[in-house]
C-alpha positions in Angstrom: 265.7 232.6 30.6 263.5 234.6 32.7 261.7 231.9 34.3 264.8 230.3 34.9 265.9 233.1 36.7 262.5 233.7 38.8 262.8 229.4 39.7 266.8 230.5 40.9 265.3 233.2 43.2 263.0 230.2 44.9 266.3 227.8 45.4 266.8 228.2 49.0 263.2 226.7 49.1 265.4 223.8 49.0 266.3 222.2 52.6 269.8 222.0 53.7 272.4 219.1 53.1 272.1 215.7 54.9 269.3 214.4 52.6 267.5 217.3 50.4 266.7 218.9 47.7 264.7 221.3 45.7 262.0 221.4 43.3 263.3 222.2 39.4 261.0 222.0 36.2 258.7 218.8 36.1 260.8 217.1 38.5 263.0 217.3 42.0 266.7 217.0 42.9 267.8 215.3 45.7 271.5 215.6 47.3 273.4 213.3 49.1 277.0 214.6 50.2 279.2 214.9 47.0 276.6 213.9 44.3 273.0 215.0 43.6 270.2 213.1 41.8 267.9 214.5 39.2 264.5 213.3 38.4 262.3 214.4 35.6 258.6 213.4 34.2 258.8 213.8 30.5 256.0 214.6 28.4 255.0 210.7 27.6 254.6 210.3 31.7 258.2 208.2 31.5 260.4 209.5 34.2 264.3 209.7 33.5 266.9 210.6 36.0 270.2 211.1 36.2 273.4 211.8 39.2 275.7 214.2 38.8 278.5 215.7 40.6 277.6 218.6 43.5 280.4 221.8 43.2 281.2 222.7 46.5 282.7 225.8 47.9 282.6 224.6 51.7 285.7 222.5 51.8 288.7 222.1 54.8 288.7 225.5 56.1 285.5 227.2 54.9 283.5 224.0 56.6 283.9 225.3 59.6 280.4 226.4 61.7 279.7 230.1 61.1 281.8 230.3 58.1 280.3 227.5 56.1 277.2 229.2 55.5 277.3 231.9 53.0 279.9 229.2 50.4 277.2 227.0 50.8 274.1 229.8 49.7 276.3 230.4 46.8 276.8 226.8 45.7 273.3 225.9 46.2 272.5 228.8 43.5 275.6 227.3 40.8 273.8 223.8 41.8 270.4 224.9 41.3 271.1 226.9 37.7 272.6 223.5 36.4 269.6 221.1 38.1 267.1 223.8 36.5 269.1 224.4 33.5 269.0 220.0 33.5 265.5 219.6 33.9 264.8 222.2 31.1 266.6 220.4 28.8 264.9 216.9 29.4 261.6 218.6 29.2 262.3 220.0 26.1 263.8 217.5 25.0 267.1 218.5 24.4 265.9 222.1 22.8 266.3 224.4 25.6 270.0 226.1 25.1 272.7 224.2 27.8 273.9 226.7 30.7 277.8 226.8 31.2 280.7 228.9 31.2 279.8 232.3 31.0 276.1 231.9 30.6 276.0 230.0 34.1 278.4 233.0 35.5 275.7 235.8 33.7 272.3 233.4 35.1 274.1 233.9 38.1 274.7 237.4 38.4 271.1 238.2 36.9 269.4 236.3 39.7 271.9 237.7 42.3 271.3 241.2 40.8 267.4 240.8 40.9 267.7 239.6 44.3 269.8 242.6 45.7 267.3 245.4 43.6 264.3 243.1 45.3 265.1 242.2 49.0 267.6 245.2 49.8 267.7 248.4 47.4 263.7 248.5 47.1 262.8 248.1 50.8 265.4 251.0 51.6 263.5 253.5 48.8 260.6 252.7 50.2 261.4 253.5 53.6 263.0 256.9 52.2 259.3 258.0 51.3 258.3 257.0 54.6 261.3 259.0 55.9 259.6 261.9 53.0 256.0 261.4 54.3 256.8 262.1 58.1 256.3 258.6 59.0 259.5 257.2 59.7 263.0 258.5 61.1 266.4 259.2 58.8 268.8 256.1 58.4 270.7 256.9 61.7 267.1 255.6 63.5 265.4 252.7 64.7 262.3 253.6 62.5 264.0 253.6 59.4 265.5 250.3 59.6 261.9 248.8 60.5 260.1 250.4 58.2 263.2 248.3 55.7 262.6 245.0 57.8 258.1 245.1 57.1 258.8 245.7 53.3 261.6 243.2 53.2 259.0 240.9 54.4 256.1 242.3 52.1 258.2 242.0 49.5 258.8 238.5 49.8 255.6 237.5 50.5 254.4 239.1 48.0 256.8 237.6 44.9 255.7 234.0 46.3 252.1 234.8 45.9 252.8 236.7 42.3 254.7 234.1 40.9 252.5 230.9 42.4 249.6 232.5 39.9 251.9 231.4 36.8 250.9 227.6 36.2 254.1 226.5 35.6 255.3 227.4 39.1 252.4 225.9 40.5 253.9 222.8 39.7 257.2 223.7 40.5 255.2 224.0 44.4 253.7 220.5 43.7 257.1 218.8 42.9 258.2 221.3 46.2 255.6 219.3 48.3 256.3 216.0 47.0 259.6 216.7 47.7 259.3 217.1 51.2 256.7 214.5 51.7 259.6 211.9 50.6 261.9 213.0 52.7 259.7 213.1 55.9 259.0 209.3 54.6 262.6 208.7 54.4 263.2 210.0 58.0 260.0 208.5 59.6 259.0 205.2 58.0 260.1 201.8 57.6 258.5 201.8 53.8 259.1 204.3 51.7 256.6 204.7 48.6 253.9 206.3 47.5 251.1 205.7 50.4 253.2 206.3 52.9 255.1 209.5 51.6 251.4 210.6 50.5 250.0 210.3 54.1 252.8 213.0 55.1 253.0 216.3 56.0 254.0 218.7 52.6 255.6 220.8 55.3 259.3 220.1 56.6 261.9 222.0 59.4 264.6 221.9 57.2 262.9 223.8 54.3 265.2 226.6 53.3 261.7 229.0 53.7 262.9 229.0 57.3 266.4 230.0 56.3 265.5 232.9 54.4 263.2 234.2 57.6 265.9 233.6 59.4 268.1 236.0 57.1 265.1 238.4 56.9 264.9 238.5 60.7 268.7 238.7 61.5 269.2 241.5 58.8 266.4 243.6 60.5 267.8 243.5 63.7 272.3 244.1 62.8 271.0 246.5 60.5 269.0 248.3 63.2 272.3 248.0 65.3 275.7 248.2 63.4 274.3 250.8 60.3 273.1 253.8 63.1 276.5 252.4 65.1 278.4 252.8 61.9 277.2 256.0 61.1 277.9 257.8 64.9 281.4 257.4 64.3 281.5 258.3 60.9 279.3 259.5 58.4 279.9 260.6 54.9 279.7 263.9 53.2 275.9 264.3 51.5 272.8 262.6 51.8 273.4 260.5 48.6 276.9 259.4 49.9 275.6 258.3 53.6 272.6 256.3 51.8 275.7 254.7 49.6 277.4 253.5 52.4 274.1 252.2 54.0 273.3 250.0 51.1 277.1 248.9 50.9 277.1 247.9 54.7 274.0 245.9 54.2 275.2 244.3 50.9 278.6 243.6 53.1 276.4 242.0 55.7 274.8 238.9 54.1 278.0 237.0 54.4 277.5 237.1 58.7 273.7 237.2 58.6 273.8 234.2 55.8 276.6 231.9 57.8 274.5 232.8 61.5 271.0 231.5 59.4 272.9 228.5 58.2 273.9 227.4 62.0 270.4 228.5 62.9 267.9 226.3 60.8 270.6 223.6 61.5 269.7 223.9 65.2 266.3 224.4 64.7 266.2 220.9 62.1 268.4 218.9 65.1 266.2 220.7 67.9 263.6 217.9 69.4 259.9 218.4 69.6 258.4 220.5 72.3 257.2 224.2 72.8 260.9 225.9 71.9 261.2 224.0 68.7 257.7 224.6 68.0 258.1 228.1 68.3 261.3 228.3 66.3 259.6 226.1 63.3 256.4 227.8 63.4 257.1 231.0 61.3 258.9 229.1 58.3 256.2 226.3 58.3 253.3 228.7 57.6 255.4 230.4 54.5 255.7 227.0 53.5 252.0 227.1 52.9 252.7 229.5 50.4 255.7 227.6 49.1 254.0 224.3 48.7 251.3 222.7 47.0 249.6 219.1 47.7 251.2 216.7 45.6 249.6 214.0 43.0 251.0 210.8 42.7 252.8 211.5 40.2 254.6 214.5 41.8 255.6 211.6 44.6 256.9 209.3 42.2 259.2 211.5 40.8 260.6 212.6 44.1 260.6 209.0 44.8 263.2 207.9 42.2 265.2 211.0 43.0 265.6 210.0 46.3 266.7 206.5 45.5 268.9 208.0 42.7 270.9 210.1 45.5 271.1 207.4 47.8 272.5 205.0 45.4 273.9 201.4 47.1 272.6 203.3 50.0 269.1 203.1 49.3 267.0 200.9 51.8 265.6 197.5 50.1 262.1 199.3 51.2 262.0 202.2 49.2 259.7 201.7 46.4 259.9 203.7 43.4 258.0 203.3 39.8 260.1 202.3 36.9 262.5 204.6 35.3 265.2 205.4 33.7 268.6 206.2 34.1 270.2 208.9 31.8 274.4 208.0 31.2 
């Protein structure tokens, strides 16, 4: 379960919708619009796959640019338990206990949880004792909030490198690479196989790395803003109450800062090459160095038949996979 829920914490390594996907356990998912593909590498070396319907939260209304963004975060985590919870399974071979119903709303809430006590409570302790040790300013001041924004970082950082020692999730980076070398393949070249996907770059715009800089960099800077705004007009009654309201503010915020990263690593995907676009990409492509690991052939392959598994009647008559099969 745990590893599960560590993988869930990695799912906006993903890349965003058009064609994408994510790494899961021995294998990648690909999405294309209402249906994603999953692709596994069983323990004999035989690869299975399978296509299944994507849940969506961002329809008619909530489709809309700069609302779109946080239904979308949370369907890419409801998506990701079931591709992981998938994947698991085939490995296994069918022994792994099936996520749904409440167990998918509990995964869910665990990851969620661990993410919140991670990336928001923790960094705000921390820059308490910097507040205690005399070298930052109270929660009304620009200090504080930095002090939040450097361990946010460090704290991310640092769960990527942690967790890229287990082996396991050493090859959940492969498949993460192989991933992305496809789907530059896909984008750039009139074949698609193994040689040419190989011969690519394991590091890709769209990578959802960049999103959660992005969400790392906007929460630093409307929490240096609206939480010491918030608090000139009003503050609470007790230092325990006013640091309360702080974390609730912030928890409040990743709807906006979510939906404004969305429209951001959108741009910054559609955004054509030269020194803007350079600069923009340049921060998400180095975590990706973290995120990623050089994929084998048989990482490729894999990502290979989940790519032509999402594509379906559209795949192009040049997209050369190994054999496999399909799961019914």
């Amino acid at each position: 379960m745990m590893q599960k829920v560590f993988l869930l914490l990695l799912l906006l390594l993903g890349k965003c919708p058009r064609v994408g996907g994510q790494a899961v356990m021995e294998g990648v998912m690909m999405r294309n619009g209402a249906r994603y593909a999953l692709a596994v590498r069983l323990a004999d070396g035989s690869i299975v796959s399978e296509s299944l319907p994507w849940f969506s939260l961002a329809r008619g209304f909530w489709q809309k640019p700069f609302l779109r963004g946080f239904p979308v975060l949370i369907e890419t985590m409801i998506n990701g338990i079931k591709a992981l919870n998938a994947s698991a399974q085939r490995v296994a071979e069918g022994e792994a206990e099936k996520i749904e119903g409440w167990h998918l709303v509990l995964t869910l809430c665990i990851a969620l949880g661990m993410a919140v006590a991670l990336f928001v409570v923790t960094p705000h302790v921390l820059s308490l004792g910097m507040q205690f040790l005399g070298l930052g300013g109270a929660v009304e001041g620009l200090s504080f909030h930095l002090w939040d924004g450097f361990y946010k970082c460090a704290i991310f950082v640092g769960y990527i490198v942690a967790i890229s020692c287990v082996p396991d999730i050493k090859r959940v980076f492969q498949f993460h690479g192989a991933e992305h070398k496809v789907i530059h393949a896909f984008e750039h070249c009139p074949e698609i196989s193994v040689t040419t996907a190989s011969a690519m770059s394991r590091l890709h715009p769209r990578c959802g790395t960049t999103f959660v800089l992005f969400v790392i960099s906007i929460s630093i800077f409307l929490h240096a803003v609206l939480v010491p705004l918030l608090l000139y007009f009003w503050t609470p009654e007790g230092a325990v109450a006013k640091h309360v309201l702080t974390l609730v503010v912030k928890l409040a915020l990743i709807v906006p800062i979510s939906a404004l990263a969305y429209e951001l690593i959108r741009f910054a995907g559609r955004m054509q090459q030269g020194v803007a676009a350079t600069l923009l990409r340049a921060p998400g492509l180095a975590l990706q160095r973290l995120t990623t690991r050089e994929p084998a052939q048989e990482h490729i392959e894999v990502a290979l038949v989940a790519l032509r598994e999402a594509l379906g009647d559209q795949s192009p008559e040049m997209l050369l996979t190994p054999t496999y099969s399909r799961v019914k």
